[in-house]
PQR file with spaces between the fields and no chain letter, atoms N, CA, C, O and H, PARSE charges and radii, in Angstrom:
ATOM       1  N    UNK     1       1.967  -25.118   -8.761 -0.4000 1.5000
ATOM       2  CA   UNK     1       2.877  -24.007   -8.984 -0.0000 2.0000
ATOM       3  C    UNK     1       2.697  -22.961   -7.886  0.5500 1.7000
ATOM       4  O    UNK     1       1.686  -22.608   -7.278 -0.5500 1.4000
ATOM       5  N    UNK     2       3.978  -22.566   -7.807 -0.4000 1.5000
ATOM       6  CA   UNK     2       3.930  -21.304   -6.381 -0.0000 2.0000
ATOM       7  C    UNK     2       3.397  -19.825   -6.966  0.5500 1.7000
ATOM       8  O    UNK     2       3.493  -19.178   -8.008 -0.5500 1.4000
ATOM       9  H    UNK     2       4.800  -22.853   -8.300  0.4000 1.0000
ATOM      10  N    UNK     3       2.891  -19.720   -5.892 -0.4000 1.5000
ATOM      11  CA   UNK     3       1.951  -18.020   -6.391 -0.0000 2.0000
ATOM      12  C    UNK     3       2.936  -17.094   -6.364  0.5500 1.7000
ATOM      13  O    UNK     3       3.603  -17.171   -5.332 -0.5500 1.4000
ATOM      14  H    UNK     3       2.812  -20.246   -5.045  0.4000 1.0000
ATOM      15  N    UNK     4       3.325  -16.125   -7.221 -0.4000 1.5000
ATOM      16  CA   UNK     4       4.829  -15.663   -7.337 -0.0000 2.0000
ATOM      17  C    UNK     4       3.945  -14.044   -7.686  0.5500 1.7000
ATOM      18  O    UNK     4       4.354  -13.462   -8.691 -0.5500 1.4000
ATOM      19  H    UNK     4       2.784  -16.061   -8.060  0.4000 1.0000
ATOM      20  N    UNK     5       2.616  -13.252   -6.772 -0.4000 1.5000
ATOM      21  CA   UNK     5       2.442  -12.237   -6.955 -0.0000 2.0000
ATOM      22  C    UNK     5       3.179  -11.803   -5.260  0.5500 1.7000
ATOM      23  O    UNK     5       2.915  -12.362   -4.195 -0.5500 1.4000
ATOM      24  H    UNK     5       2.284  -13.725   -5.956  0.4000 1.0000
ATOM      25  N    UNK     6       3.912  -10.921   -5.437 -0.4000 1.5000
ATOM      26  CA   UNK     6       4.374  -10.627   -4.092 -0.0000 2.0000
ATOM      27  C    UNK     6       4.258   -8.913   -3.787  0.5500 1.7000
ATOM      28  O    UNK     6       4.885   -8.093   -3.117 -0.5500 1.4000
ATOM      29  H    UNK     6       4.126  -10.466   -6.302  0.4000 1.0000
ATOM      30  N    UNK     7       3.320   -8.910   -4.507 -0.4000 1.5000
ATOM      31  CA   UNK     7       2.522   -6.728   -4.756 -0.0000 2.0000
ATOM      32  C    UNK     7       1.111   -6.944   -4.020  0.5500 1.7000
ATOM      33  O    UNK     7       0.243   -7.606   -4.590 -0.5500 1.4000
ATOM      34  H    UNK     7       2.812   -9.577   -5.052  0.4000 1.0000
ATOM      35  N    UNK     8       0.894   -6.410   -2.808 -0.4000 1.5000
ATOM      36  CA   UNK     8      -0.338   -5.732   -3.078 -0.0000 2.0000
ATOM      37  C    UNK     8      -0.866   -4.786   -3.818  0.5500 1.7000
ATOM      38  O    UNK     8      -0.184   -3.847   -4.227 -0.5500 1.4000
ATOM      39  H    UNK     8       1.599   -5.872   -2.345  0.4000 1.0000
ATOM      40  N    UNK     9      -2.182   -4.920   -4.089 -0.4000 1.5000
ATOM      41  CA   UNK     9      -2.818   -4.068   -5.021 -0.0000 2.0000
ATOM      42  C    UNK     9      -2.690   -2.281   -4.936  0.5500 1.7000
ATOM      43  O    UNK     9      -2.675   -1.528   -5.910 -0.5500 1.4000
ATOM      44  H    UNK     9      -2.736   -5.683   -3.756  0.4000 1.0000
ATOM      45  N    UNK    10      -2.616   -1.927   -3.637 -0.4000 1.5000
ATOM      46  CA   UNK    10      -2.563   -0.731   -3.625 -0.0000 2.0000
ATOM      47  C    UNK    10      -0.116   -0.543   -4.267  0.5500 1.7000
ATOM      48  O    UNK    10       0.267    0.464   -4.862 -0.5500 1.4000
ATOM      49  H    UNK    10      -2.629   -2.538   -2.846  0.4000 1.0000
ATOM      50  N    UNK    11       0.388   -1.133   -4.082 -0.4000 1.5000
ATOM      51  CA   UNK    11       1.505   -1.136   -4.219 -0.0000 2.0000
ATOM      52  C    UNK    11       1.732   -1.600   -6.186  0.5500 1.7000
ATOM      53  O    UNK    11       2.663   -1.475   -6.981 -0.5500 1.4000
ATOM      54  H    UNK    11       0.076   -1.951   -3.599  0.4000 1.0000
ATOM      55  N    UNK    12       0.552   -2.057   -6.257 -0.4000 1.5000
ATOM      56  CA   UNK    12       0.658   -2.367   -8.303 -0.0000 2.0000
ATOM      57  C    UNK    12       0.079   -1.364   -8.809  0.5500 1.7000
ATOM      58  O    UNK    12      -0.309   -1.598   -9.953 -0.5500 1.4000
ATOM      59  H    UNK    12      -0.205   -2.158   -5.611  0.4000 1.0000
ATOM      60  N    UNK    13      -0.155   -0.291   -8.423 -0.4000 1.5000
ATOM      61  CA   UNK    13      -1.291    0.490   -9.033 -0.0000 2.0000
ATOM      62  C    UNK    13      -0.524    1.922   -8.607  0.5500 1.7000
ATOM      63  O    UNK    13      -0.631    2.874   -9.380 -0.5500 1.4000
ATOM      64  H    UNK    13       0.160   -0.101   -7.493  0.4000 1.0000
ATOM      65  N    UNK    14       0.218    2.059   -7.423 -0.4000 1.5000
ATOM      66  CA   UNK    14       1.123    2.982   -7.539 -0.0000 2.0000
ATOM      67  C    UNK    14       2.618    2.606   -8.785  0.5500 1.7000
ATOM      68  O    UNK    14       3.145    3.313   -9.643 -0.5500 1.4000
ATOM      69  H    UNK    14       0.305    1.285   -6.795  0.4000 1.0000
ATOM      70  N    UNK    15       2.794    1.664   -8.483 -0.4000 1.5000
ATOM      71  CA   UNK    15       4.258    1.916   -9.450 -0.0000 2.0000
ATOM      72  C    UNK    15       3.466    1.678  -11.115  0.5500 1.7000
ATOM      73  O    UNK    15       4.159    1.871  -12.114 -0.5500 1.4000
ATOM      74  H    UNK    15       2.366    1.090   -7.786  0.4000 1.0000
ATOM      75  N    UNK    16       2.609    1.432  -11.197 -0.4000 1.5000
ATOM      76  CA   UNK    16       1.795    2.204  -12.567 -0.0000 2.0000
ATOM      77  C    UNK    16       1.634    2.978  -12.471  0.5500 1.7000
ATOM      78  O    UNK    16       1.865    3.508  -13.558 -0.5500 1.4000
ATOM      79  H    UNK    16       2.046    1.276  -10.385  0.4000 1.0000
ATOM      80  N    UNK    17       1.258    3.800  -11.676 -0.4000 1.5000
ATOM      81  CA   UNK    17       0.808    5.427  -11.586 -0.0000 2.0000
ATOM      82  C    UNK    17       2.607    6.199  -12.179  0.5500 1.7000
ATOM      83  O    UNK    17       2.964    7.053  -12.991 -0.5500 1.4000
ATOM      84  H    UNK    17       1.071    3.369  -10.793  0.4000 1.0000
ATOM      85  N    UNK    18       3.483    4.997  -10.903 -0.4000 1.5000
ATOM      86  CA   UNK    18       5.069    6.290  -11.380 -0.0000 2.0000
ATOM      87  C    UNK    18       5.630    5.874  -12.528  0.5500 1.7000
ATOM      88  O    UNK    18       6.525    6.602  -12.957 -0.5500 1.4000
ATOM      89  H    UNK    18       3.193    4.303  -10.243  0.4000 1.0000
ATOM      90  N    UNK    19       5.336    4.820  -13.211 -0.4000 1.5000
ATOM      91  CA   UNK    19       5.692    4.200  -14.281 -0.0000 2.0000
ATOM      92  C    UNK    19       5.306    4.792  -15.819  0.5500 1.7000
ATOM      93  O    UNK    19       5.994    4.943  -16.828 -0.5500 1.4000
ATOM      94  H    UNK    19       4.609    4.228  -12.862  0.4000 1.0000
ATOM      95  N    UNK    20       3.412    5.144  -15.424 -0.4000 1.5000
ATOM      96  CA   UNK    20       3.180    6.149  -16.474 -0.0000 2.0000
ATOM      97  C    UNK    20       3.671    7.409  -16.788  0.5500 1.7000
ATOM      98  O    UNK    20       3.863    7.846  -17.923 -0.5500 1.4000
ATOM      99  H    UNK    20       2.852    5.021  -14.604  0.4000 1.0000
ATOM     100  N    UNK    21       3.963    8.260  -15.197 -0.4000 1.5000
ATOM     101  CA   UNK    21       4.320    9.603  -15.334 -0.0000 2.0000
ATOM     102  C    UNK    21       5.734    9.824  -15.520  0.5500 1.7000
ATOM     103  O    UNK    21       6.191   10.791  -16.130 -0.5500 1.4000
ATOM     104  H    UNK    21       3.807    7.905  -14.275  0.4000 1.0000
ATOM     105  N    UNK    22       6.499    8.805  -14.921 -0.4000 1.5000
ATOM     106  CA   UNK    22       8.140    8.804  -15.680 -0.0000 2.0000
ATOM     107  C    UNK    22       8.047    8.572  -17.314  0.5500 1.7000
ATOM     108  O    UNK    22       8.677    9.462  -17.885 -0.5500 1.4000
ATOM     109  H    UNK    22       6.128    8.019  -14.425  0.4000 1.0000
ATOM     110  N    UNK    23       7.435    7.617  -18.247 -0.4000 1.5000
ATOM     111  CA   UNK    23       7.130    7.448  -19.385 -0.0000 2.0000
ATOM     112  C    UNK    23       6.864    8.540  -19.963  0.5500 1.7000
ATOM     113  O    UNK    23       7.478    8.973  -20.938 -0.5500 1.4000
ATOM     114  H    UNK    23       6.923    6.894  -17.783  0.4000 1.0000
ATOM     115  N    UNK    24       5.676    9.222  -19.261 -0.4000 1.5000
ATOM     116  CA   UNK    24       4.638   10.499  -19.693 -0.0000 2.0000
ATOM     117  C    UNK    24       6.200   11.302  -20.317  0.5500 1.7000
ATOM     118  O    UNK    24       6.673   11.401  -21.449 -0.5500 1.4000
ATOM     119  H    UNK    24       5.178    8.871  -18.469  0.4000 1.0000
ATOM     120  N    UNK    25       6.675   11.791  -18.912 -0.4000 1.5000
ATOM     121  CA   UNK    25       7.708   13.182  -19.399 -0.0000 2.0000
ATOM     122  C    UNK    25       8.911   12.865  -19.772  0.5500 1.7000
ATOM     123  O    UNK    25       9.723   13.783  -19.886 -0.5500 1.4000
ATOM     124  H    UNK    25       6.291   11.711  -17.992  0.4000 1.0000
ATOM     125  N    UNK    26       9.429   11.141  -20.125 -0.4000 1.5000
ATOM     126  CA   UNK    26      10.334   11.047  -21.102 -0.0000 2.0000
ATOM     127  C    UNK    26      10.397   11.717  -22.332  0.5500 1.7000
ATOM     128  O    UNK    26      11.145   12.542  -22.856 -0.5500 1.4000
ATOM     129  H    UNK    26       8.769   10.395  -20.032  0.4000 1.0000
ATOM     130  N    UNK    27       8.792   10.751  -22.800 -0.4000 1.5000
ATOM     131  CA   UNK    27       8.468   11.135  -24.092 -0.0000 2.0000
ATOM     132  C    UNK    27       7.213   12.421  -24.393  0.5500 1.7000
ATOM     133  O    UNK    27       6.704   12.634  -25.494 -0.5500 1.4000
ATOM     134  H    UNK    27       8.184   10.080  -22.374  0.4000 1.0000
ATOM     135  N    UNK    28       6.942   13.068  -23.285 -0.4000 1.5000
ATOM     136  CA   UNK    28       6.107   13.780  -23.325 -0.0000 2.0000
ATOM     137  C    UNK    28       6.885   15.570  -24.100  0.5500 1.7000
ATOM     138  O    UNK    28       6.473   16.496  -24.799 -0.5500 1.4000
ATOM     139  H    UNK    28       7.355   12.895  -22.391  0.4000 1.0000
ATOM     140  N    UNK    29       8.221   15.159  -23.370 -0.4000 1.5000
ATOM     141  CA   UNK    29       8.810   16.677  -23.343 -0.0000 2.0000
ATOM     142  C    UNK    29       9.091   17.368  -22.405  0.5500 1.7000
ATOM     143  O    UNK    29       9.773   18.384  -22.538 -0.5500 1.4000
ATOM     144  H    UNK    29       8.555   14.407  -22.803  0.4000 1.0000
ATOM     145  N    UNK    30       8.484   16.840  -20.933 -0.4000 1.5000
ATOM     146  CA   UNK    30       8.971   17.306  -19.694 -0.0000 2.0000
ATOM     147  C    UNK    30      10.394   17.747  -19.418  0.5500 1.7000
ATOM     148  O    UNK    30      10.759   18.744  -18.795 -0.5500 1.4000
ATOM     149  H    UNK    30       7.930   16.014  -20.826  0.4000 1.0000
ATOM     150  N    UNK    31      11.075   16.875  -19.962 -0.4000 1.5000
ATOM     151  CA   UNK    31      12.513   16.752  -19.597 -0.0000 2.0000
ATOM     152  C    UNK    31      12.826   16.456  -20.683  0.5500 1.7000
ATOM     153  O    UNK    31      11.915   16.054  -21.406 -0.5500 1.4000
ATOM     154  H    UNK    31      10.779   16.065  -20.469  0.4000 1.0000
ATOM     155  N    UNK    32      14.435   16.534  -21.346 -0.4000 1.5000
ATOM     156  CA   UNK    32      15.167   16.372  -22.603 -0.0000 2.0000
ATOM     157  C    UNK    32      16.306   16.081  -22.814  0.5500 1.7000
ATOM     158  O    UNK    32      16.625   17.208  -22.434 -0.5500 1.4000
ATOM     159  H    UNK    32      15.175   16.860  -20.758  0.4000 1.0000
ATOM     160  N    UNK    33      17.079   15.715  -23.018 -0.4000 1.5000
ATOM     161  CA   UNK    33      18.694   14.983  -23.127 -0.0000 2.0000
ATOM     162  C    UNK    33      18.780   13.996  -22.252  0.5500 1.7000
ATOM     163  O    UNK    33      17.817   13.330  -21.871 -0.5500 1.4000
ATOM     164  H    UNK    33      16.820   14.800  -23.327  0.4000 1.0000
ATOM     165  N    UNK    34      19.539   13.903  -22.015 -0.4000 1.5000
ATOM     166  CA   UNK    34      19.877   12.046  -21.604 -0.0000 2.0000
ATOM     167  C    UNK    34      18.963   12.049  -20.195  0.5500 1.7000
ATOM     168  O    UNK    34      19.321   11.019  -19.623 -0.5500 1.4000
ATOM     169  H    UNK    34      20.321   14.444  -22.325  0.4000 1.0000
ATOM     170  N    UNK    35      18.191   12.557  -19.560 -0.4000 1.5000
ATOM     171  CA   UNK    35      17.335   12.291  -18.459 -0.0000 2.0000
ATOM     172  C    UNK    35      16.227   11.907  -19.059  0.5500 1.7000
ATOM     173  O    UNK    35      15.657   10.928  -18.576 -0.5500 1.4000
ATOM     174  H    UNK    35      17.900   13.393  -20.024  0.4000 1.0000
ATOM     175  N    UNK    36      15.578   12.634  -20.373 -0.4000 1.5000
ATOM     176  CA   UNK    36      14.497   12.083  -20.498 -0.0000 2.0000
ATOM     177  C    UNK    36      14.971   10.083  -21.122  0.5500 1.7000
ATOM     178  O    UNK    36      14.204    9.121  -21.164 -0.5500 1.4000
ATOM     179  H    UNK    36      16.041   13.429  -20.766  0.4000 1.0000
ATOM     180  N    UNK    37      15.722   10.113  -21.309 -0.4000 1.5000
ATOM     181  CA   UNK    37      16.485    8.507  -21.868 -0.0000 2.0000
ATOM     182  C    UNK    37      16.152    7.765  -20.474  0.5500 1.7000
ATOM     183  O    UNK    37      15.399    6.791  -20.449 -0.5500 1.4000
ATOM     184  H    UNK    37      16.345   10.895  -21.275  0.4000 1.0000
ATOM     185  N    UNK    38      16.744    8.272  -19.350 -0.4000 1.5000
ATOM     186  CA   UNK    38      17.102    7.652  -18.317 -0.0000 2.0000
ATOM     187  C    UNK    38      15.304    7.229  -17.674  0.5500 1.7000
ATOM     188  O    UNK    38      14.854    6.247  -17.085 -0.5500 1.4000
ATOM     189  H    UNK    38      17.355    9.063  -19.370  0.4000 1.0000
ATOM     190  N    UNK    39      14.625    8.656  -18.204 -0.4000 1.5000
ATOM     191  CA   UNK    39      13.221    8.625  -17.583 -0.0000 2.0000
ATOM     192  C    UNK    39      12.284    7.262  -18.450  0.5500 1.7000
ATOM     193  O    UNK    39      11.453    6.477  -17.993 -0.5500 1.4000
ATOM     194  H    UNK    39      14.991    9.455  -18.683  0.4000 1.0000
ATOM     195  N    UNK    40      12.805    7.402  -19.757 -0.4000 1.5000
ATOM     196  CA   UNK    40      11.838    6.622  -20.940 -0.0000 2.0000
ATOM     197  C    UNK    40      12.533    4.962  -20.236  0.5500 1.7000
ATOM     198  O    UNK    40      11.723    4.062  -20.018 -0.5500 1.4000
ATOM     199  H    UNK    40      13.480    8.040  -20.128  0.4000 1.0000
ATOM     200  N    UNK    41      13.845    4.762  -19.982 -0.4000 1.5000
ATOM     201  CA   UNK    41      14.350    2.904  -19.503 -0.0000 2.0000
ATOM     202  C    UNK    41      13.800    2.932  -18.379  0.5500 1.7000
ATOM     203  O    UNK    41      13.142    1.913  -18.172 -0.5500 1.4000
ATOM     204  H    UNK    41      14.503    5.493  -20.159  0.4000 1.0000
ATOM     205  N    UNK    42      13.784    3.833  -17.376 -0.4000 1.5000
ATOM     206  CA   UNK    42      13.491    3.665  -15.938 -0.0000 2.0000
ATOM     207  C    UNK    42      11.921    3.427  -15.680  0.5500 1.7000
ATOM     208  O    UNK    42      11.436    2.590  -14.918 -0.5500 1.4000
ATOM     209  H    UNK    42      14.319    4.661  -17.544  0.4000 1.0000
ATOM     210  N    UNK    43      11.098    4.540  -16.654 -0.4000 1.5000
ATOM     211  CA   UNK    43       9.602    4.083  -16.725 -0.0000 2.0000
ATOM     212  C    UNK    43       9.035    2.459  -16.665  0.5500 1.7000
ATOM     213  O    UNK    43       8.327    1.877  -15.843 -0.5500 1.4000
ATOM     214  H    UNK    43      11.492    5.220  -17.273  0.4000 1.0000
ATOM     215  N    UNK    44       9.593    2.086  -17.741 -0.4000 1.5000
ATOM     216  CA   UNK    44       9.510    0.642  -17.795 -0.0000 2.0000
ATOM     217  C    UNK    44       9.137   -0.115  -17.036  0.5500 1.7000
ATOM     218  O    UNK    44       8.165   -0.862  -17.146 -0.5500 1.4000
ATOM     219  H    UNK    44      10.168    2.560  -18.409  0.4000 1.0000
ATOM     220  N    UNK    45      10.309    0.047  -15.646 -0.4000 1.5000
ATOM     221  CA   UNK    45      10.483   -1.231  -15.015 -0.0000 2.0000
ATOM     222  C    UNK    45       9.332   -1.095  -13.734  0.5500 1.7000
ATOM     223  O    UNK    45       8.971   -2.166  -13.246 -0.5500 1.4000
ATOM     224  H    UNK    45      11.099    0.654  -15.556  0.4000 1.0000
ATOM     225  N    UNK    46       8.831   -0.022  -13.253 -0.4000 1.5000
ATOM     226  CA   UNK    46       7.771    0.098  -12.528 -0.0000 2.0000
ATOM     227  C    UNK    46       6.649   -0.470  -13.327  0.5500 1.7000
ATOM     228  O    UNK    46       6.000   -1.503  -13.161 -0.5500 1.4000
ATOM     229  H    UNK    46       9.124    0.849  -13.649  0.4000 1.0000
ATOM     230  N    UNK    47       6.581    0.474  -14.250 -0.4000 1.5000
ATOM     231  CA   UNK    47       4.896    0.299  -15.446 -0.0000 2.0000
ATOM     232  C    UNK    47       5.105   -1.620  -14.833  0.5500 1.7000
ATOM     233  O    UNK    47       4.272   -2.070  -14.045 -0.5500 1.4000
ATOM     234  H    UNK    47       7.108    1.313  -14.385  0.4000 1.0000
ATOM     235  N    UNK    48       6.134   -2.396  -15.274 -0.4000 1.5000
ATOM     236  CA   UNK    48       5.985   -3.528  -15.903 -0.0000 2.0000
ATOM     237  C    UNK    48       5.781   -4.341  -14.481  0.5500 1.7000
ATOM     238  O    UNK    48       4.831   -5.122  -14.422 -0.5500 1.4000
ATOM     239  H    UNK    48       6.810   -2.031  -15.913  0.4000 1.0000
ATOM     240  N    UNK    49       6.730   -4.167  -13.215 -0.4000 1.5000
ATOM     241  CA   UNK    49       6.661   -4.819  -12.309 -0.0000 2.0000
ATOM     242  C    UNK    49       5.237   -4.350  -11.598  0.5500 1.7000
ATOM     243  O    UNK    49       5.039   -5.039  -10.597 -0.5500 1.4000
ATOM     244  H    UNK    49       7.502   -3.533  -13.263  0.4000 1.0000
ATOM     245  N    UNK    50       4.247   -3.430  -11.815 -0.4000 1.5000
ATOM     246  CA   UNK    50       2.681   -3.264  -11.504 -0.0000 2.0000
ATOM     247  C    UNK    50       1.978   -4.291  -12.134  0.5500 1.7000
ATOM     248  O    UNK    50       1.402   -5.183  -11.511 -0.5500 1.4000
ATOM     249  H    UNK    50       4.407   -2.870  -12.628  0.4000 1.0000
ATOM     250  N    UNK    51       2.008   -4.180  -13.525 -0.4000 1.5000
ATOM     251  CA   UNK    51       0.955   -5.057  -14.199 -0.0000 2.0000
ATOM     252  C    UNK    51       1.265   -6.269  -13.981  0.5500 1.7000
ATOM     253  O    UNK    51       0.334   -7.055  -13.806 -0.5500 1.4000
ATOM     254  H    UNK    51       2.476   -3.456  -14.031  0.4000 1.0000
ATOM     255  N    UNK    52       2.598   -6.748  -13.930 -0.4000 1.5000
ATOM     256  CA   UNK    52       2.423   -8.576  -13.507 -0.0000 2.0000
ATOM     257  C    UNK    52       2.730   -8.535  -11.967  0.5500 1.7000
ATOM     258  O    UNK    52       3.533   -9.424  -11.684 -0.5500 1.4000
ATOM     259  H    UNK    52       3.355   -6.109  -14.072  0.4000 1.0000
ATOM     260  N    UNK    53       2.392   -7.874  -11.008 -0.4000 1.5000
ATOM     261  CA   UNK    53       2.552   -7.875  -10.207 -0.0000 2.0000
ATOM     262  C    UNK    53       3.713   -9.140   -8.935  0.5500 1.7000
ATOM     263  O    UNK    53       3.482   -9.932   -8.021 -0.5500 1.4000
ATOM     264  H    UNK    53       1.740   -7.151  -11.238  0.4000 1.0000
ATOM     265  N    UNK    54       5.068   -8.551   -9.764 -0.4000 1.5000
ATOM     266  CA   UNK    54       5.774   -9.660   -9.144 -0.0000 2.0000
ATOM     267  C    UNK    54       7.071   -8.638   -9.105  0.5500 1.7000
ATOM     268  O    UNK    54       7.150   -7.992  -10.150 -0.5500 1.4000
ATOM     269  H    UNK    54       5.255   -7.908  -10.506  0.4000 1.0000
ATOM     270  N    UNK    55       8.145   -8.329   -8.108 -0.4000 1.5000
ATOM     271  CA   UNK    55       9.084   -7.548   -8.182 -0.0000 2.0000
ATOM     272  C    UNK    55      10.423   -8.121   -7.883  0.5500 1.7000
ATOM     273  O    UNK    55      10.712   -8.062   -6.688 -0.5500 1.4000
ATOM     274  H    UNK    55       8.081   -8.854   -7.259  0.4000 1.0000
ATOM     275  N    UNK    56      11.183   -8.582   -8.545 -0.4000 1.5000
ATOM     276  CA   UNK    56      12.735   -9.527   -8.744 -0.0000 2.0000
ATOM     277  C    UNK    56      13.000   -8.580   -7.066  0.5500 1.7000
ATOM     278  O    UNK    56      13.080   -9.245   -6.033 -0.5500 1.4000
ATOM     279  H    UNK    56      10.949   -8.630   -9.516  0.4000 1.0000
ATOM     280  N    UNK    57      13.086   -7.376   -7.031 -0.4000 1.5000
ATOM     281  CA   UNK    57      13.797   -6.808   -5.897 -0.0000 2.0000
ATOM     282  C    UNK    57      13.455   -7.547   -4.201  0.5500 1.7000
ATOM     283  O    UNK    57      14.155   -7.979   -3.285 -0.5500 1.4000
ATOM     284  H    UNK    57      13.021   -6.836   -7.870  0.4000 1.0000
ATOM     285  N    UNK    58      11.814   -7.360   -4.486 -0.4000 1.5000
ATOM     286  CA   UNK    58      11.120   -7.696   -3.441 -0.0000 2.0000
ATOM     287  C    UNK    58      11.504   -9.513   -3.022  0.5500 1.7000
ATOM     288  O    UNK    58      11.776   -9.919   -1.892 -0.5500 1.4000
ATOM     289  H    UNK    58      11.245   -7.009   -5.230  0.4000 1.0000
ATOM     290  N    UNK    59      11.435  -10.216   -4.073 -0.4000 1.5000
ATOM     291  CA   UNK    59      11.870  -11.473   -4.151 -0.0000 2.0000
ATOM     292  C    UNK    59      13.398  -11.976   -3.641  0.5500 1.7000
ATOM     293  O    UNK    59      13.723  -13.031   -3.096 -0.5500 1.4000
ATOM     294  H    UNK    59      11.214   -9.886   -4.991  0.4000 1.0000
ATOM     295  N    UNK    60      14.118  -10.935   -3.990 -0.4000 1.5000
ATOM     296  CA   UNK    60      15.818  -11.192   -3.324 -0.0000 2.0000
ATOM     297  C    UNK    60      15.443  -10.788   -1.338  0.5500 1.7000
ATOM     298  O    UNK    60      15.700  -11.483   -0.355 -0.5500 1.4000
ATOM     299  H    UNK    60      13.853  -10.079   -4.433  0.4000 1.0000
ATOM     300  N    UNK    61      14.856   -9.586   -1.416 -0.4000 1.5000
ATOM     301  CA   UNK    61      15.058   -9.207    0.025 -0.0000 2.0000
ATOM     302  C    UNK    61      14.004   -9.857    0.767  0.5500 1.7000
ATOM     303  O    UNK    61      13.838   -9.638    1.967 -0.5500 1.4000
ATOM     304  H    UNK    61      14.647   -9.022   -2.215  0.4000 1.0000
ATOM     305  N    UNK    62      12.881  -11.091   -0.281 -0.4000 1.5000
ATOM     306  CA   UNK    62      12.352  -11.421    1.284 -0.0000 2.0000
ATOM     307  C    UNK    62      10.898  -10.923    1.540  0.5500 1.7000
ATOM     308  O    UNK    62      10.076  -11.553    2.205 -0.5500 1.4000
ATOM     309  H    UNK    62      13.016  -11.269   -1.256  0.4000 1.0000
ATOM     310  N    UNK    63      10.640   -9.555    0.857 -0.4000 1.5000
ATOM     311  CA   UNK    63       9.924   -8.671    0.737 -0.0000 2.0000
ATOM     312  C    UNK    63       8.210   -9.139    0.329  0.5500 1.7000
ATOM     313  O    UNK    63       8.119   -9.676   -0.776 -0.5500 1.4000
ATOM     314  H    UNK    63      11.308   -9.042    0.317  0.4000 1.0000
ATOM     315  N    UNK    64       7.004   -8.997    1.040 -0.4000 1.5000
ATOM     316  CA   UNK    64       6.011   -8.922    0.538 -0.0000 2.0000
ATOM     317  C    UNK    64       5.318   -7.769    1.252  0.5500 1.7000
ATOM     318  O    UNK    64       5.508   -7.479    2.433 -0.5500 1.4000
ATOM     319  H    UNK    64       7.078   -8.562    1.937  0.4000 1.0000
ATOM     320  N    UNK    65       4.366   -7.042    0.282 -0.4000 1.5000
ATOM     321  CA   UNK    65       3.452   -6.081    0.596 -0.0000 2.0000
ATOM     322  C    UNK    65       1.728   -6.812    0.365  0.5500 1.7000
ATOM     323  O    UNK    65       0.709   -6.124    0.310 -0.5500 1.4000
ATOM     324  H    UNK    65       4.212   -7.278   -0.677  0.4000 1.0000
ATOM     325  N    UNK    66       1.763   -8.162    0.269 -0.4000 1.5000
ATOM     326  CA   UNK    66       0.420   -8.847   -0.258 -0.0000 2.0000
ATOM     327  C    UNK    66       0.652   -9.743    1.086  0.5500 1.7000
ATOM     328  O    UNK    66       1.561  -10.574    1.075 -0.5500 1.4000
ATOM     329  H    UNK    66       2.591   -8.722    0.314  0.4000 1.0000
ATOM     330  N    UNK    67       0.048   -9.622    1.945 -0.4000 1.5000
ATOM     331  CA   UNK    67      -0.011  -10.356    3.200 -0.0000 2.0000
ATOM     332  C    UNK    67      -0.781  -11.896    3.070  0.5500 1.7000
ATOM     333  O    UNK    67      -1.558  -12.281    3.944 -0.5500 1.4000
ATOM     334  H    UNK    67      -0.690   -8.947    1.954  0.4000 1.0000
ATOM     335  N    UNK    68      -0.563  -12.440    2.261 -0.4000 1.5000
ATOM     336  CA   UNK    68      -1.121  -13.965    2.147 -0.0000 2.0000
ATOM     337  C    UNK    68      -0.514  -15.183    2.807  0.5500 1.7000
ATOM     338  O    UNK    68      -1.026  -16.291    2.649 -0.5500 1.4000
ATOM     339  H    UNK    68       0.068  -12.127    1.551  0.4000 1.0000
């Protein structure tokens, strides 16, 4: 099977970092009406493309930040 991590580590650990803090002030209270909505769906997709370290975007354009 093909190795399908295409994140370096310093690049999985930032979009967790923006993934938590968009999450944080969805639901934190930072922000309120339909931005914090936009902040709570948008959190997601960083948080999620860090921890399995694989990014659909990076994969269309070609894209690696993991030099293997």
């Amino acid at each position: 099977m093909k190795n399908m991590v295409n994140e370096a580590s310093w690049d999985r650990i930032l979009r967790v970092v923006v993934g938590a803090v968009l999450l944080w002030m969805g639901w934190g209270g930072a922000v309120s009406g339909g931005l914090a909505w936009v902040f709570k769906v948008v959190g997601f997709i960083p948080l999620l493309t860090g921890l399995v370290g694989f990014c659909p975007a990076y994969a269309l354009l070609k894209i690696r930040t993991n030099k293997k």
